[in-house]
Every structure is written in structure tokens, then in C-alpha cells.
N, C-alpha and C positions, 0 to 999 in steps of 0.2 A: 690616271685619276679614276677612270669608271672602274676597274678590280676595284680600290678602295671605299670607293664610296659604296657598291656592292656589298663587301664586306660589313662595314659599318651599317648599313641597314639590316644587314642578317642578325647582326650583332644586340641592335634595336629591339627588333620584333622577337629573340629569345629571351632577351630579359622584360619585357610585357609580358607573356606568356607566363616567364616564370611567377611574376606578379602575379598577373590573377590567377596561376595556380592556388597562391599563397592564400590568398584573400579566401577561396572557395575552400580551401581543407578545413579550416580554424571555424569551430563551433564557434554557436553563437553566445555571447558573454553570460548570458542568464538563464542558459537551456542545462536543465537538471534531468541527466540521462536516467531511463526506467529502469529498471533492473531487467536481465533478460532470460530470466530462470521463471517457469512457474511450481517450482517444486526448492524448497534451499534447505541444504544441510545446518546444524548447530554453529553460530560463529563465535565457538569460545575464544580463536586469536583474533577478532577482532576488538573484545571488549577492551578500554585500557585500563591500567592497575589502581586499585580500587574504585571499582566500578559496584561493588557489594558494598559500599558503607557508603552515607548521606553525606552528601556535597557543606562545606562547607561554606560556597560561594553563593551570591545573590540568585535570588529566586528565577527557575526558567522563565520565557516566556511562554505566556498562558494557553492554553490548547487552544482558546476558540482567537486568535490570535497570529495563529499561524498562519506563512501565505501558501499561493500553490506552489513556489519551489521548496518551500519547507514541508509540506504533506508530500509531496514527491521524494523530498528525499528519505522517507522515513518508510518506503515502500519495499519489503523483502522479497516479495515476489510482484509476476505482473500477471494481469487477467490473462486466462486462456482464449478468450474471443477477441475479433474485432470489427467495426464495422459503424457504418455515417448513420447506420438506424438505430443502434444500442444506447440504452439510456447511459445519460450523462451527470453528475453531480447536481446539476442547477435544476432536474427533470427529476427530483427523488426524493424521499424522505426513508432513512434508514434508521433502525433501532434491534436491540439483541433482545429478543422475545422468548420466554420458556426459560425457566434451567431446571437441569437435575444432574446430579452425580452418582457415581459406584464403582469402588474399587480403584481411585488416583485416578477417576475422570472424572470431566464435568464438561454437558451440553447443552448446548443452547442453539439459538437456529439467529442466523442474518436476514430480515424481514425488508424486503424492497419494496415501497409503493409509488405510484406513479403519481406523484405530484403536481404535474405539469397539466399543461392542455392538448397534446397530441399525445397518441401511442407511440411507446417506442420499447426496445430486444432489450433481455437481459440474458445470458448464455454462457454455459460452463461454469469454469470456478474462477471467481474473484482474484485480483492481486490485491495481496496482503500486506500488513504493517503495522508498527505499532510504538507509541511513543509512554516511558513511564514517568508517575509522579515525581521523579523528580529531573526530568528532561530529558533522560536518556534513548536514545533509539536502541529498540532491541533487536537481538540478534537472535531472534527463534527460529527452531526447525520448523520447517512447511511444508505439507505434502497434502496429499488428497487423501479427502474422507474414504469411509467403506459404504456409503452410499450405492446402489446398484442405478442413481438414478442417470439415464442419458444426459450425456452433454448436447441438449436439443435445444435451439433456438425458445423462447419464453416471452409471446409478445403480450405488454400489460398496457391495457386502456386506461383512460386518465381513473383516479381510485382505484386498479389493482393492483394486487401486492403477489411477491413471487419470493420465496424462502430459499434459504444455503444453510443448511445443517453446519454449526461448529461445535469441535469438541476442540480440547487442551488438558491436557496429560506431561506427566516427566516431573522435570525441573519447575512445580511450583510454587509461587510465591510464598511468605509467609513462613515458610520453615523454618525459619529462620528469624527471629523479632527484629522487626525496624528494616526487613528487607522493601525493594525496591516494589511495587506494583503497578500493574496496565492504570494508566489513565485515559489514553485513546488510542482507536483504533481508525488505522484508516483502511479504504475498500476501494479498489480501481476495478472498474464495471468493465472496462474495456480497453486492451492496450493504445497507449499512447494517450490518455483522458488523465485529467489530475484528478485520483484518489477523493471520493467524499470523506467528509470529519465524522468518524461517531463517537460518542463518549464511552466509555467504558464500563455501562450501567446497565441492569437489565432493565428493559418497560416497568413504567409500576413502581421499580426499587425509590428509597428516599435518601438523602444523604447520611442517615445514622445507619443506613445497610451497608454489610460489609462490600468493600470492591473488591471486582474479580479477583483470584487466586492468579491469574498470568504475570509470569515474570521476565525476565531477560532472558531465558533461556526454555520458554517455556515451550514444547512440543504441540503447534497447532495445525490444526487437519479442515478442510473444508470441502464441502460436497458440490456438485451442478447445483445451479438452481431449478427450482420448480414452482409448480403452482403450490 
């Protein structure tokens, strides 16, 4: 009797074991993994087919609408910093300030200000993404600016503001009549934080200005931040 019941107890406590194995592998139901590139190739095999002509289906849901596992999933890259002091969405007010073009580019700068009531880091280059008007996530190349500025820590007091040079070049929009255009962008300050919302507008612009020239495929480059 004691071998058996030995047995059966061993028997027991491996399959507990194997339970809570089980239980601890399996993400959790509503966690929307970051991307873990901060640099990403052109994802032309990702787009599906016709992804170049207007949806005939009911209208997406609207950018300011979106929640954070939907700004997260629309993330192509992720920030190159990370850290419990780096400012966070809720601590920020962002907008695309400046443009000018020459020769199949066009730049503009990502303008951080600290909107909150403490200081807090902003550092390196941003995680990227970007959602078009007519819902689609796009699948752009991403790499780093030619900025010579350090990837230095940038600590901004409540009212300062800290800059990321953007350019975008290649594949873009508009060459095409009735193609697909950026309507937002989103900007991950630090890995693992949910991506802030910006709209895809410069400061200043009105709604009869044309929107940005970025398309699904359009080649975008971002610098460190600075002052």
C-alpha cells in the first residue's frame, strides 16, 4: 500500500507543477506585444492585396478613438531608451513643427514639451508608427536620421520642449491620385510605454492644407532628441 500511494502522490504534485507551468507561459489575454526592432525594413509582404485602392467597407474607426492596444499595435518600431524617469504619454504634448523639402524629401522636426507638473527624460530615437486615412497600419521603412546628435539623456522641466528631426523620402504618397495618406502618427518615448497620438499635421497647418505626403511604404528616418 505505502509504494502506491507514494506513487500517486508523485503522480499528484507532477501534474500541479505541470499546471502552473501552464498558467505562467500563456500571455496575458489583452497584452499587445511592442515590436522589438528599432530600426525595420519595407514590409511590402505584409500589406494584403489591394491595399493601393479605397476600401469599399464602412468607415475605420476614428484616430482620436483609438485605445492603447490599438496605438500599440500600430507601432513599427520601438524607442531606443528606457527608464521609470522618461516622460510618458500622459506627461507630454507633441506636434510636427517646421517643414521643408528638396529633391524627394521632406522635413520636419517631433517637438516634445513637458506638459505635466514634474521633470522628466526624453532620450535617443523614438518608436515609430503610423496609421492611414483610410485605417490601414503601415508598413514603412525606419532607420535613423543622419543627425550627428548624441543619444544623451534630455531632461525637460515642466514647459520644456526637446526636438527629433523627421525626414520621409522613397515611396511617397500622392503619386498616384486617390492613394492612401498618414493620417496619424504615433511616437513611443520609451520602451514598453503606450505610444502617444499625433495627428498628422504640421503646427499652424488648417484643414484645407494638404496632409503629409507619407504613405504605406514610405521611407522614415528619425534623429536623438535634443534641446
Amino acid at each position: 500500500m505505502k509504494p502506491a500511494l507514494g506513487i500517486l502522490a508523485a503522480l499528484t504534485a507532477l501534474t500541479a507543477l505541470a499546471g502552473l507551468s501552464g498558467c505562467t507561459s500563456d500571455p496575458a489575454p489583452d497584452a499587445v506585444p511592442e515590436p522589438g526592432l528599432t530600426t525595420a525594413p519595407p514590409g511590402h509582404e505584409e500589406l494584403s492585396p489591394g491595399w493601393d485602392e479605397s476600401p469599399d467597407e464602412p468607415a475605420p474607426t476614428p484616430d482620436d478613438r483609438l485605445d492603447d492596444a490599438a496605438l500599440t499595435a500600430l507601432l513599427r518600431t520601438r524607442a531606443t531608451a528606457s527608464g521609470a524617469d522618461h516622460c510618458a504619454a500622459g506627461q507630454v504634448t507633441v506636434t510636427l513643427e517646421g517643414y521643408d523639402q528638396a529633391a524627394g524629401h521632406r522635413y520636419s522636426r517631433v517637438v516634445v514639451r513637458n506638459s505635466g507638473d514634474e521633470p522628466c527624460v526624453v532620450e535617443g530615437v523614438p518608436g515609430v508608427g503610423a496609421r492611414g486615412d483610410w485605417g490601414t497600419t503601415f508598413v514603412n521603412e525606419v532607420g535613423r536620421g543622419s543627425s550627428d546628435v548624441p543619444a544623451e539623456p534630455v531632461r525637460l522641466a515642466p514647459g520644456e520642449r526637446a526636438s527629433s528631426d523627421l525626414e520621409w523620402t522613397g515611396d511617397l504618397a500622392g503619386a498616384a491620385p486617390g492613394s492612401e495618406r498618414i493620417s496619424l502618427l504615433v511616437l513611443q518615448l520609451a520602451r514598453g510605454q503606450v505610444p502617444v497620438a499625433v495627428p498628422a499635421r504640421i503646427a499652424g497647418d488648417t484643414p484645407d492644407d494638404p496632409p503629409l505626403d507619407i504613405g504605406p511604404l514610405t521611407t522614415l528616418r528619425l534623429a536623438p532628441f535634443r534641446r
